[in-house]
N, C-alpha and C positions, 0 to 999 in steps of 0.2 A: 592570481588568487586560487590558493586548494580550493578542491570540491569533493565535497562529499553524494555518492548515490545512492539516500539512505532505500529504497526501492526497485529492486531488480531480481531477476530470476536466471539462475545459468548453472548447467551443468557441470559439474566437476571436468569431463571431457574437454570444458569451453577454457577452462581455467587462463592457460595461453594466451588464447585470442582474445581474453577479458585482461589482461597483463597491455597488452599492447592498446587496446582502446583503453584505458584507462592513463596511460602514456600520450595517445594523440589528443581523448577531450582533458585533461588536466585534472585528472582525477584523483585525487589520494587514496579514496577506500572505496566501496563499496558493501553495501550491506545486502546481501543474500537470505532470500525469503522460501524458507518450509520445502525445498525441491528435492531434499536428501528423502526426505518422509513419503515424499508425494508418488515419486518414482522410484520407490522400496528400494534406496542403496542405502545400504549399511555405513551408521551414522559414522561409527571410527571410524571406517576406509575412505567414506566421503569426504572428511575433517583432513585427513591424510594428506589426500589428496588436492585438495583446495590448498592448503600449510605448502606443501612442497612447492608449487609455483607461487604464492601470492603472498605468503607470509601471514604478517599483520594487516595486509592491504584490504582481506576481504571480513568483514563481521556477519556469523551466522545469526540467523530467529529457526527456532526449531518449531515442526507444529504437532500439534497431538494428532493420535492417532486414533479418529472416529469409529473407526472398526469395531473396536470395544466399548462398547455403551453398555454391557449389564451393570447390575446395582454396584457403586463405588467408583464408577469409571472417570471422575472427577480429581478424588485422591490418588487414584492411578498415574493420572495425568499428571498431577501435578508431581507426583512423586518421579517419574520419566523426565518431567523439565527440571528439575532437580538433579538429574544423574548428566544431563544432556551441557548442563551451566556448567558443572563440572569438569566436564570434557571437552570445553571451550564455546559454547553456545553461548551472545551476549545479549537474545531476549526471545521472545514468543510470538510465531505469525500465525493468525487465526485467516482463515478465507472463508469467501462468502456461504458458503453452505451450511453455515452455522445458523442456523434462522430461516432457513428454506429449505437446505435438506435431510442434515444430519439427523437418524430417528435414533430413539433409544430402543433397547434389545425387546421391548414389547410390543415397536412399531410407531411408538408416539415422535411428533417432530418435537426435536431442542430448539427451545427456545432461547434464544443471544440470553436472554437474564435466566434462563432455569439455573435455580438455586445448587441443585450437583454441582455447577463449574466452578462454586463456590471457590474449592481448596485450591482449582488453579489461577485463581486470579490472586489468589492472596498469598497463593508460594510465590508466585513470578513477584510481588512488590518484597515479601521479604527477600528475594535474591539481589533485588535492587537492580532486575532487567526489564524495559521497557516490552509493553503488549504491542504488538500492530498489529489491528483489526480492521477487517475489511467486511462491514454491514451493509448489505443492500448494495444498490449498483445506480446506475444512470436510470434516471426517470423514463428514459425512452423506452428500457428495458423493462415496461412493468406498463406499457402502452398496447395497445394494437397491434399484433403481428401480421402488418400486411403496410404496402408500399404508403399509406399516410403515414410512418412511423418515419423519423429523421433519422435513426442509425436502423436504417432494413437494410441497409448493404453487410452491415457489419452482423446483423442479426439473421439473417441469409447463409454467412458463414456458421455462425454459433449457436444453432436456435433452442440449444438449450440455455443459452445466457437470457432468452425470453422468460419473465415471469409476472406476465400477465394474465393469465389462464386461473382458471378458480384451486383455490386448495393451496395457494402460497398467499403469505401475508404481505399488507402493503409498504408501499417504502417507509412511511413516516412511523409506521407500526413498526418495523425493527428497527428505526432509531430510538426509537422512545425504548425498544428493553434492553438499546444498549449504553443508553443515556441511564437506566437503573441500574447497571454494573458500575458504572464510573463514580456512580453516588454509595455505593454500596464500599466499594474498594477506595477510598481516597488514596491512599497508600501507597497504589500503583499507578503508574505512570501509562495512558492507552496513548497510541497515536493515533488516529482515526486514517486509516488508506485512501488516497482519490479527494485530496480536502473534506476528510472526513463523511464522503461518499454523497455530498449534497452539494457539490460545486453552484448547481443553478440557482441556489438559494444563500446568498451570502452574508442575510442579516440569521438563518438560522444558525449557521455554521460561526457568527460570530457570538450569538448568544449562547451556544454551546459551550464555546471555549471560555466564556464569562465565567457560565456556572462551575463549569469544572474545572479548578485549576491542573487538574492531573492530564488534562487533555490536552494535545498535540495533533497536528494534522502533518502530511505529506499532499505535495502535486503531483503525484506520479497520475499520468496518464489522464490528466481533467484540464490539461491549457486549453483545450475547446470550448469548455465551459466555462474557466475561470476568464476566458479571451474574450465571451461577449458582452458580459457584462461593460458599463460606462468606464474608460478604463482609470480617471480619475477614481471612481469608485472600489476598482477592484485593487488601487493604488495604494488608497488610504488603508483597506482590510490589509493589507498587506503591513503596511508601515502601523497598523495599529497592531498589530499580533504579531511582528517581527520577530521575537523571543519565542515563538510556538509554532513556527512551519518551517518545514522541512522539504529540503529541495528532492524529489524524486524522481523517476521517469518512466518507469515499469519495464526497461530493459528483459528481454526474455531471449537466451541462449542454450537451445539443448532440449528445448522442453515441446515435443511434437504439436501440442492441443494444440498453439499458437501460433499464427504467423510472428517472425521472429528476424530483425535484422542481420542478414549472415553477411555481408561485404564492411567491411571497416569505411570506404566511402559514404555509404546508407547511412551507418553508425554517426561516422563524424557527420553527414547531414541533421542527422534527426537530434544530435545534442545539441548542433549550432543552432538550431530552429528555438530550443528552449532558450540557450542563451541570450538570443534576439528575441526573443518575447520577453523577458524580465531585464535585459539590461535599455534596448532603446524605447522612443517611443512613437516608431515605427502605428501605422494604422496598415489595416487590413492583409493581415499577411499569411502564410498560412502556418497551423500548428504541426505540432510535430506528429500527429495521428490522421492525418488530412490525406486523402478523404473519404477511408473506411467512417473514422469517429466522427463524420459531420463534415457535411460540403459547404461550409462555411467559411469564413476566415476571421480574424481574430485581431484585436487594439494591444499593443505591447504596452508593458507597465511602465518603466524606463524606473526603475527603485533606486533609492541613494544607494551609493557605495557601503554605509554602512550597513541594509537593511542585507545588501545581495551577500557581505559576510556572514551574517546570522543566516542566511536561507541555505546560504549552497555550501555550508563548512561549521559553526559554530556551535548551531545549536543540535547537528547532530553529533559530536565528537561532545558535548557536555554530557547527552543521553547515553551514548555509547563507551565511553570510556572506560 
């Protein structure tokens, strides 16, 4: 069965090495998220670059460029993703500092719905390319920064990924204004990053997806979460939204901030880990972020055959295409 990786991150440099794992886990495409922008290469030499080894194999999301927040930085943006679609970009990746840290040129923070972003939410649906938005993060992250926290290992590494300290807003408070974008824009299409960044909560994440048909989720980097729940339960969410998630896995190659799988053994371990998590129905095994993301272990789905085409191939080549 193709597979699509609608979620990963890799350097043009990696292009290669991303040729050949995609060759060993049975990969068709992959979708590449904002790294051209992130790591200031220059978007045609990057596009180049990526085209020459990977072809059609890999699909870019370009992100804006926060730098520029004075008055109009909205149209700006949206006019940039406009030029970027053009030049073979086929959607839009927003990351987390949207809502925590991005300020505008007066010093005030942006907020996920401040109205400026307006023109780019609503170029990206008239281009007819999908948003992935990454709001808020793991609940742990916005906990205690001290050893009662369950990802302090990971938070130890990262401790800017902590946002629990006064002067950032809470989790449930940036989904609600990004839940007012989605209501705002029917139009466009969001995917919500990390099952729409609330894995621990799966009757919210399901009523989300109620409300807004325009919403779409990705697993990249939440089978921790999505793995404790009862896994009949996290079965049926699955087989009930089977048309609306998207298989991903947060693959990161090239990109320093991050620890980042470099030996194709790692690789091929850490995708057969996903695949045994949604294909048997294996108990307590462990995920594929074990055990920085939680010393835990995890109940595999074991999904029909037709659910695991829609997750890991279907429904993102409909988005993508």
């Amino acid at each position: 069965m193709d597979k699509i990786d609608a979620h990963v991150h890799f350097h043009p440099a990696k292009a290669k090495i991303i040729a050949r794992v995609m060759d060993e886990n049975g990969l068709a495409c992959m979708v590449n998220l904002g790294i051209l922008e992130i790591l200031d290469i220059p978007f045609e030499e990057g596009m180049a670059a990526f085209r020459s080894v990977l072809g059609e194999r890999m699909v870019y999301f370009a992100t804006p460029d926060f730098r520029d927040t004075a008055p109009g930085f909205g149209e700006r943006m949206a006019q940039a993703l406009e030029r970027k679609v053009e030049a073979g970009a086929r959607g839009l990746k927003i990351f987390k500092e949207l809502g925590l840290r991005h300020k505008d040129s007066a010093g005030r923070l942006i907020a996920v719905d401040d109205p400026r972003l307006d023109p780019l939410w609503a170029r990206a649906g008239e281009l007819g390319v999908p948003v992935l938005i990454h709001t808020a993060d793991p609940l742990a992250f916005f906990g205690p920064l001290d050893a009662t926290n369950e990802r302090w290992e990971e938070l130890q590494r990262h401790p800017d990924w902590h946002f629990g300290a006064p002067g950032f807003p809470a989790h449930d408070a940036l989904l609600e204004q990004r839940e007012h974008v989605m209501a705002r824009h029917r139009n466009t299409i969001f995917i919500g990053a990390h099952l729409g960044e609330y894995p621990e909560n799966l009757a919210y994440v399901d009523g989300c997806l109620e409300r807004h048909p325009n919403f779409y989720v990705d697993t990249s980097a939440r089978i921790g979460e999505i793995g404790r729940h009862p896994a009949e339960e996290a079965r049926a969410f699955f087989i009930k939204h089977q048309d609306r998630i998207l298989f991903g896995s947060d693959l990161v190659m090239g990109w320093e901030a991050f620890e980042e799988q470099d030996d194709l053994a790692g690789i091929r371990r850490f995708y057969d880990l996903h695949w045994r998590f949604f294909e048997t129905d294996e108990r307590q095994i462990e995920h594929p972020g074990y055990p920085i993301q939680g010393r835990w272990k995890v109940d595999a789905l074991n999904l029909p055959p037709e659910v695991l085409e829609k997750l890991y191939f279907r429904n993102a080549r409909r988005l993508f295409a």
